[in-house]
C-alpha positions in Angstrom: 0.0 0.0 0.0 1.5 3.3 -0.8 0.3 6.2 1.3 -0.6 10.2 -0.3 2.4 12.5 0.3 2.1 14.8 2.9 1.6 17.3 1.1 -0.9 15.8 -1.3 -2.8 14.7 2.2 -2.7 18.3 3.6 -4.1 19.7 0.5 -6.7 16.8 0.4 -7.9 17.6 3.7 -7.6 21.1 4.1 -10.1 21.8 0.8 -12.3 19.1 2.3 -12.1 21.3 5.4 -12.8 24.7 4.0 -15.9 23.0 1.5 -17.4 21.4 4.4 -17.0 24.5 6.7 -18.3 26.8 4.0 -21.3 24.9 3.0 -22.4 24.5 6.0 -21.8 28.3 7.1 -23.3 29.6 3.8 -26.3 27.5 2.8 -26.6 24.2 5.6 -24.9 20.9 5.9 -26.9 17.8 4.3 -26.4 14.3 5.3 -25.5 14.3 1.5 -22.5 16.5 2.1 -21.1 14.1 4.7 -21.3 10.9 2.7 -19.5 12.3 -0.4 -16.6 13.5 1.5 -16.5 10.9 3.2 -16.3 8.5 -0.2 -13.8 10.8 -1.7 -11.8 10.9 1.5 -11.8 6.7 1.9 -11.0 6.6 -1.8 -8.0 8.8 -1.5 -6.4 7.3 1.0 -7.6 3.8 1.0 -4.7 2.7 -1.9 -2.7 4.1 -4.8 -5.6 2.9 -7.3 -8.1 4.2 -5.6 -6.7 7.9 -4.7 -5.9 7.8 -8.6 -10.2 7.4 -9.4 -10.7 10.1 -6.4 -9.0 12.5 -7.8 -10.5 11.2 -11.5 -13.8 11.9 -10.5 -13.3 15.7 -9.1 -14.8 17.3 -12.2 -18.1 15.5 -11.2 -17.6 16.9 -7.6 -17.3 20.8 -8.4 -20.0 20.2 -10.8 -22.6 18.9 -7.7 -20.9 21.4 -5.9 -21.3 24.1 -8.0 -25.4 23.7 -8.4 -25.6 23.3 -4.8 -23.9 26.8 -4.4 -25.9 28.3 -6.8 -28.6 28.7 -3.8 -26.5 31.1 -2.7 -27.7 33.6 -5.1 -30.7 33.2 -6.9 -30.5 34.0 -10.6 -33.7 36.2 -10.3 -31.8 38.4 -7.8 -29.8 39.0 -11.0 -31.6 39.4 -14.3 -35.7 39.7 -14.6 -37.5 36.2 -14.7 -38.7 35.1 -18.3 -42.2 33.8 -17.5 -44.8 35.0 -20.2 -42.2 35.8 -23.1 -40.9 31.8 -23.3 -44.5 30.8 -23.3 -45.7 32.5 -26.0 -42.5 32.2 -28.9 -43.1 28.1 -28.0 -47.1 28.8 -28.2 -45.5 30.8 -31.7 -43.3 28.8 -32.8 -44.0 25.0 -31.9 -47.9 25.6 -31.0 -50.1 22.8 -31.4 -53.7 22.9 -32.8 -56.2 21.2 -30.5 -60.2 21.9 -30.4 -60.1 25.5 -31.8 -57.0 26.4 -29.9 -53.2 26.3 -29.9 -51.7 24.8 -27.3 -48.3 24.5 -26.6 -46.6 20.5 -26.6 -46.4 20.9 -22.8 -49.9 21.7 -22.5 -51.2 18.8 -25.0 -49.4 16.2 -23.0 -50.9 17.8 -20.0 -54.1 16.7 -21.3 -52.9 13.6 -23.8 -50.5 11.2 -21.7 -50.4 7.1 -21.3 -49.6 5.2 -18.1 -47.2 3.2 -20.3 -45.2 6.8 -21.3 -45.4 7.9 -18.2 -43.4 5.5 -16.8 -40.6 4.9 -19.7 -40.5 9.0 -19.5 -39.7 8.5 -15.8 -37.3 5.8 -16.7 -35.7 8.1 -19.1 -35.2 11.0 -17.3 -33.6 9.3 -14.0 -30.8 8.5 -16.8 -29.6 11.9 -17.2 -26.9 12.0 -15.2 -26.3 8.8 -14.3 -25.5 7.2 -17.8 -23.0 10.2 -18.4 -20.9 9.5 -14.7 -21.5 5.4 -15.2 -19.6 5.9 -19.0 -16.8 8.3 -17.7 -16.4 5.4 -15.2 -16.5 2.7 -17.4 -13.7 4.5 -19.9 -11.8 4.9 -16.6 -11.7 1.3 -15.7 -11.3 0.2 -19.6 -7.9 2.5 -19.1 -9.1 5.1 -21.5 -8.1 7.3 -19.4 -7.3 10.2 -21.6 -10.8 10.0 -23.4 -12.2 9.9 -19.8 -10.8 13.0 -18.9 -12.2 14.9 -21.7 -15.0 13.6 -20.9 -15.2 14.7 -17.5 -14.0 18.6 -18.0 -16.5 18.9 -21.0 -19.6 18.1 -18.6 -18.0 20.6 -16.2 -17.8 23.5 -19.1 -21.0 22.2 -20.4 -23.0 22.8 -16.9 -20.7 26.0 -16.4 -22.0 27.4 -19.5 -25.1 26.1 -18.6 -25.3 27.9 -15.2 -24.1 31.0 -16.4 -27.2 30.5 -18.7 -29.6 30.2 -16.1 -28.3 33.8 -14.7 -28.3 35.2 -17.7 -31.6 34.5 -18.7 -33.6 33.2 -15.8 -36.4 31.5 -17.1 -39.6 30.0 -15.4 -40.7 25.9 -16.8 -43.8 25.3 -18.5 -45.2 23.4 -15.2 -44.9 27.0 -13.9 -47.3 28.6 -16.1 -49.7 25.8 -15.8 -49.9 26.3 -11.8 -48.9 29.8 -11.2 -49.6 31.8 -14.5 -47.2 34.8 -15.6 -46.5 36.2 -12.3 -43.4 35.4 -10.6 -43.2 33.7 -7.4 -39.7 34.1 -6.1 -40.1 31.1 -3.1 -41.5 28.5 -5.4 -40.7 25.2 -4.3 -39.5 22.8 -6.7 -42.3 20.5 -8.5 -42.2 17.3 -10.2 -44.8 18.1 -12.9 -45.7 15.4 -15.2 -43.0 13.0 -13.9 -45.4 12.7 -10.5 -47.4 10.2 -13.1 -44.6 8.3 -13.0 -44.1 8.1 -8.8 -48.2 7.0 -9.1 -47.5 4.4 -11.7 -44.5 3.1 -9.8 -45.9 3.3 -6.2 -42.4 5.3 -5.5 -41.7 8.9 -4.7 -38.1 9.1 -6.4 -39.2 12.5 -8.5 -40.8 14.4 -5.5 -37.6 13.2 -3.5 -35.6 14.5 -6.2 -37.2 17.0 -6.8 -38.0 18.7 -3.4 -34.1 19.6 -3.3 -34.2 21.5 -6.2 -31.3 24.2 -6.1 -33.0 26.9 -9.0 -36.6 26.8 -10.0 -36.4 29.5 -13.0 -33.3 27.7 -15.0 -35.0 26.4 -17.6 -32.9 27.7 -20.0 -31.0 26.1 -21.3 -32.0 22.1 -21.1 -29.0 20.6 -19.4 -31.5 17.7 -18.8 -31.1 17.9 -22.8 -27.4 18.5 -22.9 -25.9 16.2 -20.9 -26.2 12.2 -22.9 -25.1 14.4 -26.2 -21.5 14.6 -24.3 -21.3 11.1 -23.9 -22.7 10.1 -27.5 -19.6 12.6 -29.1 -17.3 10.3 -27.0 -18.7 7.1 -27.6 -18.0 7.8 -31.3 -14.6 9.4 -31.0 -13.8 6.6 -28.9 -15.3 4.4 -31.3 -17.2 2.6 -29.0 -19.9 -0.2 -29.9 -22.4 0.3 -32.2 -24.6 -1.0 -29.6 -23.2 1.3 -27.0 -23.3 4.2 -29.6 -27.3 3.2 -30.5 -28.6 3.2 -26.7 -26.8 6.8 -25.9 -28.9 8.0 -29.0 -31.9 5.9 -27.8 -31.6 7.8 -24.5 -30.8 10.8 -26.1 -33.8 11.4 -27.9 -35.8 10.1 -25.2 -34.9 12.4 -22.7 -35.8 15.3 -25.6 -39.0 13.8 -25.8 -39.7 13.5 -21.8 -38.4 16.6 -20.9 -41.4 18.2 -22.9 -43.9 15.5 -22.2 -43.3 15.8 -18.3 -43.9 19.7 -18.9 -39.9 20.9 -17.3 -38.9 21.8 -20.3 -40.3 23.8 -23.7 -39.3 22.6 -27.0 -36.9 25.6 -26.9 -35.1 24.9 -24.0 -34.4 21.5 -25.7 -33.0 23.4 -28.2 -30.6 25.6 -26.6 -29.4 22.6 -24.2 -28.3 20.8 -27.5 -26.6 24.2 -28.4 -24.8 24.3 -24.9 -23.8 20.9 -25.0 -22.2 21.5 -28.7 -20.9 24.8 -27.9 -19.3 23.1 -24.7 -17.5 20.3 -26.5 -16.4 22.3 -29.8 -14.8 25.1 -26.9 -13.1 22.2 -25.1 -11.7 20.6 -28.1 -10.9 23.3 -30.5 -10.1 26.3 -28.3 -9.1 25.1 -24.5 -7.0 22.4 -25.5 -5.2 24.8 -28.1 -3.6 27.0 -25.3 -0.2 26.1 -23.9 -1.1 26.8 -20.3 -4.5 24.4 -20.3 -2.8 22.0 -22.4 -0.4 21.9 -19.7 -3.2 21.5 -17.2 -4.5 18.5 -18.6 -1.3 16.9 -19.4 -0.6 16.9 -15.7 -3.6 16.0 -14.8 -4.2 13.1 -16.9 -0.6 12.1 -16.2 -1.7 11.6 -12.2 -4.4 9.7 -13.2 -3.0 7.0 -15.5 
């Protein structure tokens, strides 16, 4: 067994110090907090191997880390909240004819949805981070290691981008409208919309669990429900993964599209502009960041402590 250098353990547990000591100064300590400090903390200094994956999997960290944070200042305490003006350009632009009026796709599935989509949706949707982590894993463990890496810092920049998105142009989901109407409610609690069909189909309460914790009601745009499986479907393919590996991302891609608007979180234009962030985030990553000397450097060194 070889044991961290000191100074690679002082490091280790003074920022496990300070994140635990400002979290819970600045917005609460959650059983949460503990346990995944406490499984980076055994993995570091439980072997070489495993303080290797620790460190691996830090991208995912600051990204958890990072939405949890972002209760620290609400977006709408920044820029005006987008309620009516999203809901009619969908209503304009994607509006769907139904008994005389036009409804928008959110609002038809409000009225047309099956017990059978309702739970696939549901199925879907609990994939959208998971599947992402699980394949960065995977490549880890299959020792492609550099491919993994990329991997990991493109769904950082991607829910970076994202984030700065949601202050940018905070933005108020379709369930909104259809329990609240235009006016904004700043302490809306976070609601499980359409996906509650799936918790009564399934005798579970996985979405209102999920969904009670909810760091940002009015980030609807952009999708990152929608960005996130395109990451790992551009690096299945560059890693030229499986065909059947490759088909199920897309399978999972698309469905997650298709739930997001189904389930009333998302409009079709959110969609949209999550499939731009995602894009945006990988051609940045790969034809810009990697480019310059000094973050070339950066991940040279990094993957290097990894392998």
């Amino acid at each position: 067994m070889t044991f961290p250098t000191r100074k690679e353990t002082g490091y280790v547990l003074l920022g496990a110090a300070l994140y635990l000591l400002l979290t819970g100064t600045c917005i609460g300590i959650r059983p949460e907090h503990i346990y995944l400090m406490g499984v980076f903390l055994a993995l570091f200094f439980a072997s070489k191997y495993t303080r290797k994956l620790s460190v691996a999997l830090i991208p995912f960290m600051i990204f958890g880390a990072s939405y949890d944070w972002m209760r620290l200042l609400p977006n709408y305490e920044v820029n005006p909240i987008d309620v009516k003006g999203l809901y009619e350009t969908e209503k304009m632009l994607f509006g769907i004819q139904s008994d005389g009026t036009v409804l928008t796709p959110n609002e038809y599935f409000a009225i047309h949805n099956w017990k059978i989509m309702d739970f696939i949706s549901g199925i879907f949707y609990l994939c959208w981070v998971p599947v992402p982590i699980m394949f960065g894993i995977w490549l880890y463990l299959k020792g492609k290691r550099n491919l993994y890496l990329r991997l990991a810092l493109v769904f950082l920049l991607v829910n970076l981008i994202g984030f700065a998105g949601y202050y940018i142009h905070p933005a108020a989901p379709p369930w909104y409208v259809m329990l609240h109407g235009f006016e904004p409610i700043l302490d809306t609690p976070g609601e499980t919309a359409g996906l509650a069909r799936f918790d009564i189909v399934t005798g579970l309460n996985i979405f209102s669990s999920i969904y009670s914790r909810n760091a940002n009601v009015f980030a609807a745009i952009p999708s990152l429900h929608s960005a996130y499986m395109v990451i790992p479907l551009y690096y299945a393919i560059k890693g030229k993964c499986h065909p059947v590996i490759i088909g199920l991302f897309f399978f999972i891609l698309v469905g997650i599209w298709f739930t997001a608007v189904y389930t009333a979180h998302h409009y079709l234009i959110d969609v949209i502009l999550g499939i731009i962030c995602a894009l945006a985030g990988i051609l940045l990553f790969e034809k810009v960041l990697l480019k310059l000397k000094w973050f070339h450097k950066f991940f040279n060194t990094y993957y290097g402590y990894i392998q």
